[in-house]
LODREN-212960 format. One line per 4 residues: number of its first residue (from 1); for each residue x, y, z of N, C-alpha, C. Coordinates in Angstrom, 3 decimals, always signed. Example, Ala and Ser with C-alpha at 12.3 -4.5 7.8 and 13.67 -1.06 7.14 Angstrom:
1	+13.190:-5.690:+7.800:+12.300:-4.500:+7.800:+13.200:-3.300:+7.800; +12.850:-2.250:+7.080:+13.670:-1.060:+7.140:+12.900:+0.030:+7.870
END
This chain:
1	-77.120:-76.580:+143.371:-78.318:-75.910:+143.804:-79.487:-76.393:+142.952; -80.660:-76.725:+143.374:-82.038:-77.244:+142.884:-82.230:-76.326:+141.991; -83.143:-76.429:+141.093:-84.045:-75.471:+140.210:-85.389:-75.148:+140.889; -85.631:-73.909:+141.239:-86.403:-73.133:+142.152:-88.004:-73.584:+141.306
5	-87.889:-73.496:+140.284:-89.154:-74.054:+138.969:-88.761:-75.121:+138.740; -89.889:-76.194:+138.859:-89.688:-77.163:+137.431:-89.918:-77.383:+136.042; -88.728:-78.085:+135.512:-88.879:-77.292:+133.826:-90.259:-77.866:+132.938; -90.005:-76.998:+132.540:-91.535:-77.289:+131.332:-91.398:-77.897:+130.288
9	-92.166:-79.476:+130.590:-92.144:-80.297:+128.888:-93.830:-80.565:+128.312; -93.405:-79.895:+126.940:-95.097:-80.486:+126.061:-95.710:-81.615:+126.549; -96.654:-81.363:+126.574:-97.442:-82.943:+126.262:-97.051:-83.547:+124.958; -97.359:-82.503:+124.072:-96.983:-82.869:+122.805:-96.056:-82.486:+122.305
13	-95.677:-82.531:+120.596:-94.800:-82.113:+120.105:-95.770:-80.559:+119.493; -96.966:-80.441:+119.902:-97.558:-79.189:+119.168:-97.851:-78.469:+120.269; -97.631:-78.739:+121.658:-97.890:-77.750:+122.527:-96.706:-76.339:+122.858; -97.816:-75.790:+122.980:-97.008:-74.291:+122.705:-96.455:-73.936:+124.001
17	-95.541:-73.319:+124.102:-94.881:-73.036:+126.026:-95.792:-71.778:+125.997; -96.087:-71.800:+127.430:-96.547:-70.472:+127.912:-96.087:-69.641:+128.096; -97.110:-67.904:+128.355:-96.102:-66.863:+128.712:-95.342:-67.292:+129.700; -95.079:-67.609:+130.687:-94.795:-67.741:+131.593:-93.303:-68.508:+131.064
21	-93.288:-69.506:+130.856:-91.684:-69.845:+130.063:-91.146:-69.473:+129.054; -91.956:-68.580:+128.075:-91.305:-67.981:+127.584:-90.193:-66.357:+127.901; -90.982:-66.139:+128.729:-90.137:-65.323:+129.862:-89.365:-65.390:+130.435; -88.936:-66.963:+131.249:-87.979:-67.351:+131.932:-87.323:-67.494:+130.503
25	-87.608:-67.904:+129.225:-86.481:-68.551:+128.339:-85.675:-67.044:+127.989; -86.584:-65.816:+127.904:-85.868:-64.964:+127.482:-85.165:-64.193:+128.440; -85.348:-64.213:+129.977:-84.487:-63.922:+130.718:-83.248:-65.201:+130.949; -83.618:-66.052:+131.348:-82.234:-66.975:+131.162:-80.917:-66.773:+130.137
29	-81.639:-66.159:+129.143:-80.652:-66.131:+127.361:-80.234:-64.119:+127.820; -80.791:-63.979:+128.649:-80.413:-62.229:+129.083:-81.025:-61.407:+127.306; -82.365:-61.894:+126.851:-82.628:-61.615:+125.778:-80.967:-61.190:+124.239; -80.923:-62.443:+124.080:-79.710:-62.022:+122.919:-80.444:-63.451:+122.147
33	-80.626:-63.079:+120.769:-80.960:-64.079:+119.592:-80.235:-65.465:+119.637; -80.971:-66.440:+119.837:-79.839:-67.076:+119.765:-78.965:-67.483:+118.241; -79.569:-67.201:+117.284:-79.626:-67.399:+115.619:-78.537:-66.507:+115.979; -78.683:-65.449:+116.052:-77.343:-64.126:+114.831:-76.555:-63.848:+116.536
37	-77.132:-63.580:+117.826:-75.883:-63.422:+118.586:-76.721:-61.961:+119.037; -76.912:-61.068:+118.301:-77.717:-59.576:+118.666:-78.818:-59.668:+119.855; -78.655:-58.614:+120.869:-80.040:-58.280:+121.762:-81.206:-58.421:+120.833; -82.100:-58.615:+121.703:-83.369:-58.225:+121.531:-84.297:-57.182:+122.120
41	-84.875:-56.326:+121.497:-85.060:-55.085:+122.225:-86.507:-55.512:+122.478; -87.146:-55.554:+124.084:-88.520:-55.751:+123.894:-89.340:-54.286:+123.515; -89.366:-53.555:+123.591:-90.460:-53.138:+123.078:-90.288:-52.649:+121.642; -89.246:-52.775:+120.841:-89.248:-52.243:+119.682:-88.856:-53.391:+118.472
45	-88.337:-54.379:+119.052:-88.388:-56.042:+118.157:-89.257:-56.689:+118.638; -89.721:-57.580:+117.614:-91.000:-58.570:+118.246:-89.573:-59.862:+117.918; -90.346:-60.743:+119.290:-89.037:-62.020:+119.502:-89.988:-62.893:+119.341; -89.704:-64.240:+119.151:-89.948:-65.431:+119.636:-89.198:-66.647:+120.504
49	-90.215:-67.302:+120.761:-89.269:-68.808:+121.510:-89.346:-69.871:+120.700; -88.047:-70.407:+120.294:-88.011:-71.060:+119.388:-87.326:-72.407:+119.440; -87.075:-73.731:+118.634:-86.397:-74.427:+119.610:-85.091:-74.680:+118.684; -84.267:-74.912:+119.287:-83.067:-74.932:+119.117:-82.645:-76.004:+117.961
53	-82.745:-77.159:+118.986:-83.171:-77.992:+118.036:-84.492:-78.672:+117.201; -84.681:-78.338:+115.913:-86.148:-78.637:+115.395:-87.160:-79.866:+116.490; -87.849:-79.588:+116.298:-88.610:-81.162:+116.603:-88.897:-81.780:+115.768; -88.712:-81.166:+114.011:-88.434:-82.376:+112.678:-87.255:-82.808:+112.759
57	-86.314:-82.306:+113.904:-84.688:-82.971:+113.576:-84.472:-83.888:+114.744; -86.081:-84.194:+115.418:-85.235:-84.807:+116.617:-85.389:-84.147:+118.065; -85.453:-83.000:+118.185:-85.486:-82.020:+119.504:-86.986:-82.472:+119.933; -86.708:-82.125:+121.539:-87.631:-81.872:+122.389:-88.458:-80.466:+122.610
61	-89.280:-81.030:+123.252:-90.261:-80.048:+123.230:-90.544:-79.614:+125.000; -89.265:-79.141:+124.994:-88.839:-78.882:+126.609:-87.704:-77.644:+126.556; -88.345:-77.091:+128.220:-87.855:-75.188:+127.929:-86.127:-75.339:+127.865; -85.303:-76.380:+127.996:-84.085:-76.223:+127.907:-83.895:-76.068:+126.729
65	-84.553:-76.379:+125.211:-84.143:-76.397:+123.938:-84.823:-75.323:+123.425; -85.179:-74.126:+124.629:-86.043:-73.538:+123.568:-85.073:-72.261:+124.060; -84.946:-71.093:+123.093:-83.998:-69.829:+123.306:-84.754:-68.809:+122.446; -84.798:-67.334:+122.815:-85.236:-66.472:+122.140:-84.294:-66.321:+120.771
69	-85.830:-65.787:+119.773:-84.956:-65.613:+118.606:-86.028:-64.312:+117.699; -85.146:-63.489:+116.784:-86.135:-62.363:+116.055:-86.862:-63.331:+115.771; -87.859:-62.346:+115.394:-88.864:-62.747:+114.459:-88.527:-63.150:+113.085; -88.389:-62.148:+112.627:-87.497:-61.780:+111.433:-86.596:-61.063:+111.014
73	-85.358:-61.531:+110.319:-85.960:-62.471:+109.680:-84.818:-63.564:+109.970; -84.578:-63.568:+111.383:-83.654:-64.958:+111.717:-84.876:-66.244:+111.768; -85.924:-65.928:+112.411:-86.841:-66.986:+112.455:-86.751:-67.787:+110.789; -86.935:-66.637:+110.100:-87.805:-67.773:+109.154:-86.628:-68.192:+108.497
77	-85.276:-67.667:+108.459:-83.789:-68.173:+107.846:-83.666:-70.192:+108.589; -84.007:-69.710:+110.066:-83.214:-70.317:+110.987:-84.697:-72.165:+110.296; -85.802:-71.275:+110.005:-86.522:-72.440:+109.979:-86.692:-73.289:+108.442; -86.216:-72.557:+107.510:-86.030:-72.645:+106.110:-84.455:-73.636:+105.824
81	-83.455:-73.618:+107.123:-82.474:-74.315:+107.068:-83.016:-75.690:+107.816; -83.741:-75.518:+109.110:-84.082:-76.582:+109.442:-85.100:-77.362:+108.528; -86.142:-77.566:+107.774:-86.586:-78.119:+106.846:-86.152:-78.605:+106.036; -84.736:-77.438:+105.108:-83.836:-78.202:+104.155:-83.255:-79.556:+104.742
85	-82.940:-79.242:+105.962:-81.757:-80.494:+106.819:-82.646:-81.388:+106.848; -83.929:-81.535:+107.223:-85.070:-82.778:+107.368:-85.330:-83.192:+105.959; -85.044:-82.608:+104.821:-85.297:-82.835:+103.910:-83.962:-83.865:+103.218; -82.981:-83.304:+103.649:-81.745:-84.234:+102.945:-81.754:-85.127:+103.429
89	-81.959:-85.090:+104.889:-81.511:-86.294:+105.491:-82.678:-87.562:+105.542; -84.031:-87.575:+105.032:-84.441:-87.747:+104.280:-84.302:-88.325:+102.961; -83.774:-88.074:+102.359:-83.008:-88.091:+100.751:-82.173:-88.940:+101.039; -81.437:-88.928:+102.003:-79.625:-89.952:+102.016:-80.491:-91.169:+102.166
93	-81.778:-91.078:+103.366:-82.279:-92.544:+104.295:-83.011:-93.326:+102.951; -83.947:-92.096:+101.618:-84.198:-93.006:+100.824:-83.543:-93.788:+100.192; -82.405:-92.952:+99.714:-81.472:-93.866:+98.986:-80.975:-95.043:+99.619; -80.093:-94.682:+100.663:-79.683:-95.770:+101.586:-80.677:-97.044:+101.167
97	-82.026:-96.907:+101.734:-83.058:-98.314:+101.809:-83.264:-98.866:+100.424; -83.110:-97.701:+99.494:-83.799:-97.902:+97.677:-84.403:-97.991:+97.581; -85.510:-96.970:+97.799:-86.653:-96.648:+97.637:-86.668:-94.935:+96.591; -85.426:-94.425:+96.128:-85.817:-93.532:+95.417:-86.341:-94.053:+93.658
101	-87.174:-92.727:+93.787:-87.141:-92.738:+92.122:-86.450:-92.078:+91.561; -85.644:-93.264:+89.980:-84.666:-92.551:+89.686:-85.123:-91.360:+88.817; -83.497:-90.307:+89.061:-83.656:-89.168:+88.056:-84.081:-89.203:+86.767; -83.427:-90.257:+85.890:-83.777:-90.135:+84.706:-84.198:-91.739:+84.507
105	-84.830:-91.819:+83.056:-85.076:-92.700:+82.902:-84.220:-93.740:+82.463; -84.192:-94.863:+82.471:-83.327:-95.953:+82.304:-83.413:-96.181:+80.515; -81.990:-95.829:+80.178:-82.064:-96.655:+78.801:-82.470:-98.041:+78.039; -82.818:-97.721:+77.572:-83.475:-99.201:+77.047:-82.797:-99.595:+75.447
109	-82.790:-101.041:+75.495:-82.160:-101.277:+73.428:-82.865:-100.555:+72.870; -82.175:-99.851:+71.563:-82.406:-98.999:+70.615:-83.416:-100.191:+69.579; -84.606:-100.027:+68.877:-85.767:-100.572:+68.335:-84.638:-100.939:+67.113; -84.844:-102.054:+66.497:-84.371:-102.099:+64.952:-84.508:-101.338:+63.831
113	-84.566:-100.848:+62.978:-84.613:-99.810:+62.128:-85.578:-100.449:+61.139; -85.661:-102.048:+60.745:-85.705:-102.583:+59.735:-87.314:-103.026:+59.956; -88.270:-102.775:+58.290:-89.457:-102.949:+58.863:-89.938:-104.592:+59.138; -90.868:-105.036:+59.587:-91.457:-106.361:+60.326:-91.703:-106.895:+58.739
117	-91.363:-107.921:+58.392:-91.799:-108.871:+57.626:-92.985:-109.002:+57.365; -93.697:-108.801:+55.975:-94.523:-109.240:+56.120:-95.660:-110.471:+55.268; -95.798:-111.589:+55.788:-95.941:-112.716:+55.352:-94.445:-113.869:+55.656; -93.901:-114.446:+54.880:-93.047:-115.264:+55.357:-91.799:-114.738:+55.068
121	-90.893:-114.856:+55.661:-89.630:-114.278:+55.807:-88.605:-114.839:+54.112; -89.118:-116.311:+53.854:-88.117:-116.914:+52.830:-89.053:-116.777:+51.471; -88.718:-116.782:+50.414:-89.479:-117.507:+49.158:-90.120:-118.861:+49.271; -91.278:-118.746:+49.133:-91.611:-120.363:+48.770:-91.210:-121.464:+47.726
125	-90.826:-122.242:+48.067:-90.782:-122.990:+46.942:-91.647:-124.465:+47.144; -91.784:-125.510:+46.151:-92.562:-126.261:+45.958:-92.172:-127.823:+46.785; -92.948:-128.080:+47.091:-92.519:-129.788:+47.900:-92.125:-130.587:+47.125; -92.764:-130.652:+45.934:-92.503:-132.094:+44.956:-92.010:-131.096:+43.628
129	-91.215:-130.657:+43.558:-90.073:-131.000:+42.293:-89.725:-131.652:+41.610; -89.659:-131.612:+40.315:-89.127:-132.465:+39.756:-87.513:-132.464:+39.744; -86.809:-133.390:+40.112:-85.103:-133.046:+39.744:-84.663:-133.920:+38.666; -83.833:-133.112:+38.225:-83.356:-133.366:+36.967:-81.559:-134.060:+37.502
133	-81.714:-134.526:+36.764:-80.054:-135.716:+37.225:-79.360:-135.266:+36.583; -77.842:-135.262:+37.667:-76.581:-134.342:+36.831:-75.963:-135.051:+35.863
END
């Protein structure tokens, strides 16, 4: 069977869905979080539409990836994990290429202890000597 609507994709990755799909997203999901699994009560929880998969991880910005979710405080759990994950994975790709900076600093030879010479290292002695025969 066709889809009676056609689905809704951003222009962008910053365009916001309208009331209008956000409604279908929360009747489609029969309002239940998709984060923790719990209803959502409309008039006594405030919900959002949120996307499933980040759009820092990759996701679209289309009403199939998007599902109701609390406000709080699954929202800000659910978005505090997605950042960490953009963040490691991140971290592996620097390393991978070698481009991190390292943790600590690189050891270097330990300085000599002994102070710098100063003037000529040997005793002088004279060019023309006299030698005495054994």
């Amino acid at each position: 069977m066709a889809r009676a609507v056609k689905e809704w994709i951003g222009k962008t990755d910053n365009s916001k869905a309208p009331p209008r799909v956000c409604q279908r997203v929360f009747d489609r999901d029969k309002g239940i979080c998709h984060f923790c699994g719990q209803p959502i009560q409309k008039p006594h929880q405030a919900h959002e539409t949120d996307h499933v998969k980040a759009i820092i991880n990759g996701g679209e910005n289309r009403e199939t990836n998007l599902a109701p979710i609390h406000k709080k405080p699954c929202h800000t759990v659910k978005t505090a994990a997605d950042v960490a994950d953009k963040a490691k994975v991140a971290a592996v790709r620097k390393k991978h290429i070698g481009i991190t900076k390292p943790k600590r600093s690189i050891p270097s030879q330990p300085k000599s202890e002994k102070p710098a010479p100063k003037g000529h290292a040997c005793p002088r002695r004279s060019l023309y000597t006299a030698r005495t025969a054994p």
